[in-house]
Every structure is written in structure tokens, then in C-alpha cells.
N, C-alpha and C positions, 0 to 999 in steps of 0.2 A: 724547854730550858729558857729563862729569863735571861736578860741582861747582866752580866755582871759586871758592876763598874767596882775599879779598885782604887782609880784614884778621883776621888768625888769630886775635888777641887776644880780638875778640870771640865767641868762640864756644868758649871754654876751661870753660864751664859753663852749663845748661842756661837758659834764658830762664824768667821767670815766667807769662811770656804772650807769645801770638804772634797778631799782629793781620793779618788778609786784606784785603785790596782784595776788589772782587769781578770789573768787567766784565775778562776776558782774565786775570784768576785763579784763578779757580775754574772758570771754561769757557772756551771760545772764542767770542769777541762777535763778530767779523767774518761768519762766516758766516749765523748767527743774525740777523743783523741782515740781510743783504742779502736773505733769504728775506722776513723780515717786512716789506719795503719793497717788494718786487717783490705781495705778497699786497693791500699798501693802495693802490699802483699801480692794477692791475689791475682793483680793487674801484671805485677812483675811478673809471676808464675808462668801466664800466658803467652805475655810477647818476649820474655828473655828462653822461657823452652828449658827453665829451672827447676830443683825444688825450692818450694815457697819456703820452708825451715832455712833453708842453708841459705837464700834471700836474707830471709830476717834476722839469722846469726850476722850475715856480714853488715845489715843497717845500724846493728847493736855495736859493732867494733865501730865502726865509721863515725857515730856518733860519739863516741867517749874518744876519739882521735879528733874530733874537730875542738869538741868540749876544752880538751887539754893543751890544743895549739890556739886557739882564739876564746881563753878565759877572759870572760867577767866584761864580756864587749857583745853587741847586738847579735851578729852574725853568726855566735857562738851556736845561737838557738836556727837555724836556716834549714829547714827541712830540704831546700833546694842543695846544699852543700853535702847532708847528709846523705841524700840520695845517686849524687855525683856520685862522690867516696867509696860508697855500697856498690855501687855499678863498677867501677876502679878494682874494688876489694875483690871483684869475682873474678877478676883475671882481664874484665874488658878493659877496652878504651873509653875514652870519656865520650860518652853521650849525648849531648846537647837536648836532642830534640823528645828523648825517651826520661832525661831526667825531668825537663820542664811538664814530660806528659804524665809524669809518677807526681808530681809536685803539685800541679793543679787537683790531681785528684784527691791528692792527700787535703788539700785545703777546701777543696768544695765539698769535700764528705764533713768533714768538721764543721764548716760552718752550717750545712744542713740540718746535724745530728744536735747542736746545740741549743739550749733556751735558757735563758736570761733566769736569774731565782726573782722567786714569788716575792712581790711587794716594791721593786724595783723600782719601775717607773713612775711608782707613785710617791717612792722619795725622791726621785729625780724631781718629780711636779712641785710636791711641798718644798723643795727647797730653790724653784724657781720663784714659787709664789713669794719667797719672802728674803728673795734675791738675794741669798746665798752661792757664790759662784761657787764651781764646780769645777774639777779637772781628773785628770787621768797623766798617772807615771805609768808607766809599762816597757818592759822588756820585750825585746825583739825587733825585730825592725820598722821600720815606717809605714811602709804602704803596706802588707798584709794586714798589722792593726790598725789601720785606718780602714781596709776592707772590713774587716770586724766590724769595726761600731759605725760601719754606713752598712752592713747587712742587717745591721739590728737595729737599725733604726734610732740609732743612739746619738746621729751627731747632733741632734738640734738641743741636745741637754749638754753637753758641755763645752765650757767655753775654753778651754784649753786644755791640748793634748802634749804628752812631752813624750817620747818613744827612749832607750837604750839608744840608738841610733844617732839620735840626734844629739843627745847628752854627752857622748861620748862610751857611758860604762852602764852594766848594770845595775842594781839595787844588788848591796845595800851601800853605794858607793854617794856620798853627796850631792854630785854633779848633775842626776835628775830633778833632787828635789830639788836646788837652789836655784836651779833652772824656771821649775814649777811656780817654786816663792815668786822669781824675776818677774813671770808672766804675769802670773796672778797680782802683784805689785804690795802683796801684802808680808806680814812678821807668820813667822814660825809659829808662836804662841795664839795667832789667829786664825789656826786651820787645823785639818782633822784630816789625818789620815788612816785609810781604811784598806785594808788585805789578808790575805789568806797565808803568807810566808812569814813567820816570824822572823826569819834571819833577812829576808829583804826589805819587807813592808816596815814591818815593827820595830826592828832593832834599826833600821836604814832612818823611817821617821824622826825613833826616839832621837839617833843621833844628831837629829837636824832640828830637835826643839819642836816637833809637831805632838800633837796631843795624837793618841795613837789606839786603834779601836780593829782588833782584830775577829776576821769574818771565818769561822769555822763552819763545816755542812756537818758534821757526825759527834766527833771529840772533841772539846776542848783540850788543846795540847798546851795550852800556854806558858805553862811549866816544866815543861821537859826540856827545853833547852838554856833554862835560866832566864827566857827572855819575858820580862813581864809587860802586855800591855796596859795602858790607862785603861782600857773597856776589853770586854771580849761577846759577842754574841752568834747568833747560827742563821737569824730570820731578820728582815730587814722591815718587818712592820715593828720589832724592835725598837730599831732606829727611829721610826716614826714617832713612837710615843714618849721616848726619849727628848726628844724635839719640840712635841707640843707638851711635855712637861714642862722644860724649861720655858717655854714660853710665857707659862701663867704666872 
């Protein structure tokens, strides 16, 4: 599947900076993620002396009870909070030392199970070469996504990171990207934002004046919720030739 650009205009010259999401843009979260919840399952199983189902029923309420009491804020996402809650939910007491030990597990499995999509680093390179800075908006908290992109070897391509955390909210809420704008010291109209969430990435960018280039792995959905953006593609050598076209 090509590149589909919808709104040509913007991309008639090179961006000064081009800003990453990270879960489902830089790798693929879905899978990662159901490994590492099948490993904290399983783990439970054993030392709680459970069934693993009735486990994972009560991680499911725990999560939509934290979700609903800390919306649209970092913590919302906290594997650690969810796995409290779940241990709570089963009748126990709070755990400390069994939730920290379900919570590591759950994040070392993921970052193990994870790989970066194909053609990445090579646009990270190309757009060092031609000193287009770089950053990253993300959801969740600080230090795990920082654990991320120093397990992947990613910190030395970008030059700044903004987390949920720090921002105050999540996407699709201002307060990252203009944060992002801050760091980076540049205008809206001079950077390119790139993700996988329509209602966070795209619709969050659009509102904030960024040119907007949504990264799909299967369907293009970019329709279905009314949210159109500037570009849409699947493969990030895409992006590449995108790049060295406008160059010429």
C-alpha cells in the first residue's frame, strides 16, 4: 500500500522536526502486550494458589476502575496500579512486594517480545543527516517510557522526549504537544506529527496546528472516525522516499 497524501500542500517542504508517538509506532504493542499479560497471569496463578481466569477477570475490572477514576492523566495507564487493584479485587490485602513482582514481569516480557518496524532507524539516520530534530509525545509515565527507548536503543535519535506524566494529560489534550513545540523551540506549521491513534495522535496534532501523518500496520482506518489526516501510511521506507522526494 503507497503513501497516501491528502493534503499535498503540506508537504511541499521539508519539516523542521518530526514528532513519534511511540506504542503501535515505533513497534507493534498488541502483540507485546498480550505476551506480557499471559507471563503476569500465569505468574499469578502460582504464587497467589488461584485460578488464572478469575485472575484475569478481576485485572479486567481493576483496569476499567482505575481508567474511570484517573482519566486522561499518566497513571491512568500503570500496570503497577492495575495489578494492586486485581490483588485487592480478589479479596486480598495490598501487596507490595507481589505487585512490584507481577509488574516487573509484565514489563520485561514486553520489552523482550518487542521489535521496532522495519525501516525505522534508517529514518531516524536520514533525518539526523539532514538535522531534522526529532522528539517523542507519549502516554504513560516517565521512567517506563524512558526504559523503552533506552532498551531499544533509541535514546541517541531523539532529542526530546515529553511523557503524559510530565505534561500533565494525555493525547489528545494540548498540554504535550505545546510542551513538545516549547522544547523543540519551533511553530506548529514546522513539524510533523506521526501515530497510530487517530483521536490522540491525529486529531490531538491536527488541533495543535501540526501537519499530521498517520502510521497504520493492517487497515487504514482514517475514516472511520471522521478524523482525516494530512498523510496516512503502513511502512516507514515510505516516509523515506517521501523525504528524498521533496528534497529534489
Amino acid at each position: 500500500m503507497p503513501l497516501k497524501i491528502i493534503n499535498d500542500n503540506k508537504f511541499r517542504k521539508l519539516p523542521k522536526a518530526i514528532i513519534f508517538d511511540t506504542d503501535n509506532t515505533l513497534y507493534s504493542y498488541a502483540p507485546a502486550n498480550q505476551l506480557a499479560l499471559k507471563s503476569v497471569f500465569t505468574k499469578a496463578e502460582t504464587l497467589l494458589d488461584i485460578n488464572r481466569n478469575l485472575f484475569e477477570e478481576k485485572f479486567k475490572e481493576a483496569r476499567l476502575e482505575i481508567k474511570k477514576r484517573i482519566h486522561n492523566q499518566a497513571s491512568s495507564h500503570s500496570r503497577l496500579l492495575y495489578i494492586q487493584r486485581t490483588i485487592e479485587l480478589l479479596g486480598l490485602k495490598t501487596q507490595l512486594l507481589l505487585t512490584l513482582d507481577l509488574e516487573q514481569t509484565y514489563w520485561r516480557t514486553f520489552l523482550q517480545s518487542c521489535k521496532l518496524f522495519p525501516n525505522l532507524i534508517e529514518l531516524l539516520d536520514k533525518l539526523n543527516d539532514l538535522n531534522i530534530q526529532t522528539a517523542i509525545i507519549t502516554d504513560l509515565t516517565s521512567q517506563i517510557q524512558f526504559r523503552k527507548i533506552i532498551f531499544f536503543g533509541l535514546e541517541q535519535y531523539f532529542d526530546f522526549i515529553v511523557t503524559s506524566e510530565e505534561a500533565g494529560f494525555d493525547k489528545p489534550n494540548r498540554a504535550p504537544f505545546e510542551l513538545a513545540l516549547k522544547k523543540l523551540d519551533l511553530l506548529p506549521n514546522e513539524c510533523w506529527m506521526i501515530g497510530d491513534n487517530l483521536n490522540a495522535d491525529i486529531l490531538g496534532g491536527e488541533n495543535c496546528g501540526l501537519t499530521t501523518l498517520y502510521k497504520y500496520e493492517s487497515k487504514d482506518e482514517s475514516k472511520k472516525d471522521g478524523i482525516i489526516p494530512d498523510a496516512s501510511f503502513n511502512e516507514y521506507n515510505k516516509i523515506l522516499s517521501l523525504i528524498k522526494k521533496i528534497q529534489i
